[in-house]
Each structure stands twice: as C-alpha cells, then as structure tokens.
N, CA, C and O of each residue as an XYZ file, in Angstrom:
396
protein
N     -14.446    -42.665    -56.989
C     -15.873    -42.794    -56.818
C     -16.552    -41.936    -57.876
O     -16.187    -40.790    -58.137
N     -17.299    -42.401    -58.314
C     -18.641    -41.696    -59.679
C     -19.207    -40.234    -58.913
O     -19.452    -39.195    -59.525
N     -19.302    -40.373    -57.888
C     -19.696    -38.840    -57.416
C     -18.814    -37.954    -56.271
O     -19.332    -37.143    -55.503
N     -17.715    -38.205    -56.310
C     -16.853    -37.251    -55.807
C     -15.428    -37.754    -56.268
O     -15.156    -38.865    -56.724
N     -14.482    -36.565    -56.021
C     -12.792    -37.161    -55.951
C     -11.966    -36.162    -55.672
O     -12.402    -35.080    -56.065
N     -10.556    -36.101    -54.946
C      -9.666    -35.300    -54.669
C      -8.502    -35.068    -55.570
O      -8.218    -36.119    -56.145
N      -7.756    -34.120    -55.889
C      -6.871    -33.506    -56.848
C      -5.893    -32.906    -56.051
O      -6.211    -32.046    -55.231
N      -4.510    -33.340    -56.235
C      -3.422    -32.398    -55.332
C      -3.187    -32.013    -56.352
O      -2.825    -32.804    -57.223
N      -3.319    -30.573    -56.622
C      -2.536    -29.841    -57.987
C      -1.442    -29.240    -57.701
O      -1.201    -29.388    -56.502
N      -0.540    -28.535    -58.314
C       0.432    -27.539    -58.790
C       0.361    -26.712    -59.845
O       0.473    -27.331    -60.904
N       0.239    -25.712    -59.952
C       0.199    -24.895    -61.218
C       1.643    -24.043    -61.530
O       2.206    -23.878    -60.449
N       2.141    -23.665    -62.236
C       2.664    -22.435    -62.850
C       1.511    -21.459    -63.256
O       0.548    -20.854    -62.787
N       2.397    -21.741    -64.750
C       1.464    -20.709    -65.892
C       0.285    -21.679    -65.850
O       0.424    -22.833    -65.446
N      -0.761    -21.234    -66.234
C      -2.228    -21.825    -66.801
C      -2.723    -21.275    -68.033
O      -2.904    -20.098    -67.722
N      -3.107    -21.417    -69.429
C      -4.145    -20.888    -69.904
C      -5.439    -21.581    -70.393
O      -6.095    -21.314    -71.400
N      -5.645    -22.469    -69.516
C      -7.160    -23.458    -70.000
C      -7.883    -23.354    -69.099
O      -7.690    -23.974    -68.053
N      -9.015    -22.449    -69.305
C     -10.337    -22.265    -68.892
C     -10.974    -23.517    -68.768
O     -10.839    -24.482    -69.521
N     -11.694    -23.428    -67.736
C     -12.572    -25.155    -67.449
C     -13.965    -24.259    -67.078
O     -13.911    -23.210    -66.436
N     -15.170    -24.833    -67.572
C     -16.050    -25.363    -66.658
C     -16.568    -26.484    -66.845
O     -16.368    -27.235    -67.800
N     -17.546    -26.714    -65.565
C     -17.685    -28.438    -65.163
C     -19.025    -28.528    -65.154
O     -19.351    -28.435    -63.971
N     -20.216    -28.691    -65.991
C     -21.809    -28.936    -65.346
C     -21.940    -29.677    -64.544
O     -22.786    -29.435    -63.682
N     -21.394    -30.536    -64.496
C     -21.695    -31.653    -63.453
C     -21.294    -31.680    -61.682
O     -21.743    -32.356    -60.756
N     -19.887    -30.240    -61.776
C     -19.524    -30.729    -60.680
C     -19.214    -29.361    -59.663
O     -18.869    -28.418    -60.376
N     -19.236    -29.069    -58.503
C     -18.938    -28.709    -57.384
C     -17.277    -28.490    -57.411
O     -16.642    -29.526    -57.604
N     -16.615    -27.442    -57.266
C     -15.136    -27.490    -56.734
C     -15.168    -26.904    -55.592
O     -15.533    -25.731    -55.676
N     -14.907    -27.294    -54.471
C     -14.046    -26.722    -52.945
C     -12.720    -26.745    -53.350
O     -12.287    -27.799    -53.815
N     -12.058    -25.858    -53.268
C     -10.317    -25.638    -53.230
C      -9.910    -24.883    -51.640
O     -10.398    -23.921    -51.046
N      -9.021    -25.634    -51.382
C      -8.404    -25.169    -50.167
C      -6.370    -25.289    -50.877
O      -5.679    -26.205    -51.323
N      -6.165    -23.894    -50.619
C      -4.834    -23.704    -50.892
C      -3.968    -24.331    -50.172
O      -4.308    -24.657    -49.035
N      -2.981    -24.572    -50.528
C      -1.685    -25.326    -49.778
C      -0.209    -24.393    -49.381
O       0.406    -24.354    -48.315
N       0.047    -23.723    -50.617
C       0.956    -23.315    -50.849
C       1.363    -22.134    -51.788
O       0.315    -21.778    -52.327
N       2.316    -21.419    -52.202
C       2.255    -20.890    -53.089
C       1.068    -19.038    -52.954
O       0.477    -18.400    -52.082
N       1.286    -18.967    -54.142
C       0.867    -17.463    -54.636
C      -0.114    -17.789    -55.701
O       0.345    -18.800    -56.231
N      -1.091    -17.507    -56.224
C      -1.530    -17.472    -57.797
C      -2.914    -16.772    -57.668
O      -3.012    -15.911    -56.794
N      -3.791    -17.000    -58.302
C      -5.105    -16.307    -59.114
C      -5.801    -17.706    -59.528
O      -5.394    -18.778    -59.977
N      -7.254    -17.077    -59.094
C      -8.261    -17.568    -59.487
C      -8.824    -16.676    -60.691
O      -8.835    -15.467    -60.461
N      -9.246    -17.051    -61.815
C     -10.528    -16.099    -62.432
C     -11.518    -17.054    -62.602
O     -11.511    -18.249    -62.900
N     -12.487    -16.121    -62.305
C     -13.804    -17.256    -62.363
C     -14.905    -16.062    -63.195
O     -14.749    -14.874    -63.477
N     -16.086    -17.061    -63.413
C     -17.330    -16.037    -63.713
C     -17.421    -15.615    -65.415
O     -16.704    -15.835    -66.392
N     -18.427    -15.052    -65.230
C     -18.203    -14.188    -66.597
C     -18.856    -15.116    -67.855
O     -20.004    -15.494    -67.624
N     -18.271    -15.545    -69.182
C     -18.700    -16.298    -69.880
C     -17.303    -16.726    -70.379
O     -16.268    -16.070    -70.264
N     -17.435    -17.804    -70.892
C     -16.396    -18.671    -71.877
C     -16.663    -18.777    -73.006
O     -17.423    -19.693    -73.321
N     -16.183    -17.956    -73.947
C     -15.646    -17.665    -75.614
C     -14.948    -18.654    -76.179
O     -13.940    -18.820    -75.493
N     -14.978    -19.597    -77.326
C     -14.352    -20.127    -77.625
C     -13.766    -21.558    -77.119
O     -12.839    -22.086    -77.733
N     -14.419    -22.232    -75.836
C     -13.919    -23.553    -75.481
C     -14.546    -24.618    -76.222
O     -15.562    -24.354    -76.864
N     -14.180    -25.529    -76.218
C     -14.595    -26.706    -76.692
C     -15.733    -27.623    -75.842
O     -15.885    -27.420    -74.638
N     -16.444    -28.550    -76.491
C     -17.229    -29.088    -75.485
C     -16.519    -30.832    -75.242
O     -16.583    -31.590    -76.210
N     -16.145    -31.128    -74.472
C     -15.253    -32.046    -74.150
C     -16.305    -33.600    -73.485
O     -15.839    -34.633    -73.005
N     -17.377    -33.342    -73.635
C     -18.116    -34.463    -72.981
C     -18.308    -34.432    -71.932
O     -17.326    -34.017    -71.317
N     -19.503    -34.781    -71.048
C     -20.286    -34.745    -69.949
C     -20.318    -33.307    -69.595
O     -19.754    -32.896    -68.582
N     -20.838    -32.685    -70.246
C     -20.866    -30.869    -69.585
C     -19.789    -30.305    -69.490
O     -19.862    -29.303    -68.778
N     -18.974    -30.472    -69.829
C     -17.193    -30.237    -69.211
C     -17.005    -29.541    -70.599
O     -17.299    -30.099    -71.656
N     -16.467    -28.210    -70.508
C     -16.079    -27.132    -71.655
C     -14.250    -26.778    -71.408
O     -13.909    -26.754    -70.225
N     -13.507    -26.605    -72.108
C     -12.537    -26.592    -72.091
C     -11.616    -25.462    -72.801
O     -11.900    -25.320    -73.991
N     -10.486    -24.556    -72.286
C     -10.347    -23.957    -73.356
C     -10.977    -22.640    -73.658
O     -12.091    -22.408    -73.188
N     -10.497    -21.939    -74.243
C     -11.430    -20.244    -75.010
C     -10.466    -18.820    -73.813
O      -9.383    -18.592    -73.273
N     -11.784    -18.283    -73.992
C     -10.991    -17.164    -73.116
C     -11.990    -16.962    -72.243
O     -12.959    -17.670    -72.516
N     -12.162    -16.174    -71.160
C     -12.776    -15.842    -69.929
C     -13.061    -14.321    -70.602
O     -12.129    -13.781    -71.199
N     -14.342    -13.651    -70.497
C     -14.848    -12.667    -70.615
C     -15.651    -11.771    -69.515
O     -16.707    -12.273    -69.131
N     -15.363    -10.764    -69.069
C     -16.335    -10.659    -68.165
C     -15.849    -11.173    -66.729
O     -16.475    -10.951    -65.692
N     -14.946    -11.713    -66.787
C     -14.517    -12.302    -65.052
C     -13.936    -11.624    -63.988
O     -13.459    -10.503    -64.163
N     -13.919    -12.191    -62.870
C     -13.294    -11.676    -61.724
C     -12.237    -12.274    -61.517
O     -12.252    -13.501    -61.428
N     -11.119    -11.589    -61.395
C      -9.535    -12.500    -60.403
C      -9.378    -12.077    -59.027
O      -9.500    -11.016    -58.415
N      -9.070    -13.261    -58.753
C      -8.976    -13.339    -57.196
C      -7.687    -13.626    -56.961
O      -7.349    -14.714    -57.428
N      -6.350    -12.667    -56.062
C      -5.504    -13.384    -55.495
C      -5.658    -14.174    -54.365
O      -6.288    -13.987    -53.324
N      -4.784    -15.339    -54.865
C      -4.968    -16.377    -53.970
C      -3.568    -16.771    -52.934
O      -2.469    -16.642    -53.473
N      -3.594    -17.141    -51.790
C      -2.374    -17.589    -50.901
C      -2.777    -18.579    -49.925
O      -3.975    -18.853    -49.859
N      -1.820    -19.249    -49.035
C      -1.941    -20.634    -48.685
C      -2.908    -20.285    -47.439
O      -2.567    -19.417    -46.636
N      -3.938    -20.879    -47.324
C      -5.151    -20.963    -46.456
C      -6.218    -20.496    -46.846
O      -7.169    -20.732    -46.102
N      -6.485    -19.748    -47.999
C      -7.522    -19.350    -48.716
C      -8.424    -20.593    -49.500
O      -7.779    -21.485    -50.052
N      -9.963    -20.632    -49.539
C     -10.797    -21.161    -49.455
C     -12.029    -20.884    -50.199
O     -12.988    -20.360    -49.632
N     -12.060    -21.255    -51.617
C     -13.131    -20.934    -52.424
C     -14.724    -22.131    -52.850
O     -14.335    -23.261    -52.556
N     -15.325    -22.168    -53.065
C     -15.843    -23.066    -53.806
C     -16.622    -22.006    -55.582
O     -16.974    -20.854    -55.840
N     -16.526    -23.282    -56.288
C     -16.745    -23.008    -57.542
C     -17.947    -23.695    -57.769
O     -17.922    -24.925    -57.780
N     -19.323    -22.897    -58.008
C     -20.198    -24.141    -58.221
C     -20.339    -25.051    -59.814
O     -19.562    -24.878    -60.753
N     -21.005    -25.602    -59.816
C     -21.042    -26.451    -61.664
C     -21.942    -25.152    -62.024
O     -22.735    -24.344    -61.540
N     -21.156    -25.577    -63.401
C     -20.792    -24.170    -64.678
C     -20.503    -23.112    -64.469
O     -20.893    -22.330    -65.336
N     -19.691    -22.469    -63.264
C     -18.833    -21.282    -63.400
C     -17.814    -21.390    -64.111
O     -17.067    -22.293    -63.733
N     -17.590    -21.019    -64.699
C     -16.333    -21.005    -65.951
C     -14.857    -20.750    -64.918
O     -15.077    -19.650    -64.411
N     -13.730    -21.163    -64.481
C     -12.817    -20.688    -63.726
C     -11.486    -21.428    -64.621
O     -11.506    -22.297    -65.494
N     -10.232    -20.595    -63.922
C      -9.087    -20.586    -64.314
C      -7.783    -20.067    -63.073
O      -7.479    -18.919    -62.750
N      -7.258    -21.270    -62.619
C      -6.105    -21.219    -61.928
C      -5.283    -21.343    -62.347
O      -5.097    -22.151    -63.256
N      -4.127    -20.328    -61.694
C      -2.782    -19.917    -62.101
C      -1.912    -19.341    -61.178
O      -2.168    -18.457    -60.360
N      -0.792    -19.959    -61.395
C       0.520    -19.157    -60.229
C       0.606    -18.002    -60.611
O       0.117    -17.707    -61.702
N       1.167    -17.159    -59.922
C       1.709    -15.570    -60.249
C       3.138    -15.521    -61.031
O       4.124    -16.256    -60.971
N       2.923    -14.667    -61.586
C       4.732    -15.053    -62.162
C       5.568    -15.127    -61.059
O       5.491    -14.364    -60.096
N       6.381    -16.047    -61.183
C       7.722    -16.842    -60.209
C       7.349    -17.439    -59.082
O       7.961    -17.627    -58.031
N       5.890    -17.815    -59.545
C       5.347    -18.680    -58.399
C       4.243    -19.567    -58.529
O       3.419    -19.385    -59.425
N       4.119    -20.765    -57.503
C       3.663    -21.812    -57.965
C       2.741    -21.838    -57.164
O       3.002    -21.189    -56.151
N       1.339    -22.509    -57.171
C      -0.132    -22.367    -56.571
C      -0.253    -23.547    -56.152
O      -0.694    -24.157    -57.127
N      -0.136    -24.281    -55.285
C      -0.714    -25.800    -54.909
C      -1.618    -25.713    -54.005
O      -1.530    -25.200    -52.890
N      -2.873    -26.441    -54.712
C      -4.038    -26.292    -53.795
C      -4.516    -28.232    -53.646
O      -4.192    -28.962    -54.582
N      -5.116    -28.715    -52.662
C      -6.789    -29.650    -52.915
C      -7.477    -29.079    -53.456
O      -7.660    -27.866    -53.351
N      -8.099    -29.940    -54.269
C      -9.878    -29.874    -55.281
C     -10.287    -30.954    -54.803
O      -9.874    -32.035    -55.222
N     -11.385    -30.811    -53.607
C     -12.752    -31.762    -53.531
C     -13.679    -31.555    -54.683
O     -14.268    -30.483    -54.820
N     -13.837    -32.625    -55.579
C     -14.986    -32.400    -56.521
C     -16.128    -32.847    -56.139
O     -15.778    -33.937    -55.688
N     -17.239    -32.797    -55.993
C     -18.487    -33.179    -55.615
C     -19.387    -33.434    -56.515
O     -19.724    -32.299    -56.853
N     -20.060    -34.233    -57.188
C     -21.081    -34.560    -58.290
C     -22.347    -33.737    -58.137
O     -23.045    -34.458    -57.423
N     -23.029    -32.656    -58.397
C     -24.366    -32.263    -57.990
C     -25.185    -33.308    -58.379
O     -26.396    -33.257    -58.162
C-alpha cells in the first residue's frame, strides 16, 4: 500500500544510516540483542529520492540497547541506525506509516 507497509528484518553488523521524510517507523523487537542510534544529524548521506537520505555517519546521537519486547517509534527525519551487538542478531517488525 502507498501509505503504509511491514518489514520482518534481521540485522548483524549495520553501517547505513537512514532517514525517511516521508515516513513514521514503529519497531517492535522480536528477537535478538542490538542498538538503535537515532537523532543527532547525518554527515555525509546521500539523497536517494523521495526524502529518503542514506548513508554518512550519525553525529550527535543517542544509542539505545535494544532486546526482544522493546518498542520504539522513529518519527520522519530522525536520522536512525540498527544493529546487532557483536555475536548477535536483532530481528525486529517495522510498521511504516506515510505522514
């Protein structure tokens, strides 16, 4: 659908910074160990089309450990970055929501 959609992810390692203008993330964890960083500004990403930045580094951010039942939302254009912990893997849902 054009204004929402669901994502079963898995992560390891991560190093690609996202933010989204357009969109809303709810994450509800599944499984696993990892980190959120969110916030701050994004250095260096690319602009990838429809508001969507990609890439650079995170400046200025907060990390959050994350574990299975934990519950964030990300609003459009927070800059964020998920990642497992070393020797461990992060599987969460992403409800995306269109603002």
């Amino acid at each position: 659908h054009e204004n929402y959609f669901i994502e079963y992810v898995t992560r390891a390692a991560n190093t690609q910074a996202e933010a989204h203008g357009h969109w809303y993330d709810y994450v509800h964890v599944l499984a696993g160990e990892g980190t959120v960083t969110y916030g701050g500004t994004q250095e260096g990403g690319r602009d990838t089309g429809d508001l969507e930045v990609r890439g650079g580094t995170l400046v200025g951010a907060k990390t959050q450990l994350l574990h299975a039942g934990d519950r964030i939302v990300l609003p459009p254009g927070v800059p964020h970055l998920f990642t497992g912990t070393p020797g461990h893997t992060l599987t969460y849902l992403i409800f995306k929501q269109r603002r």
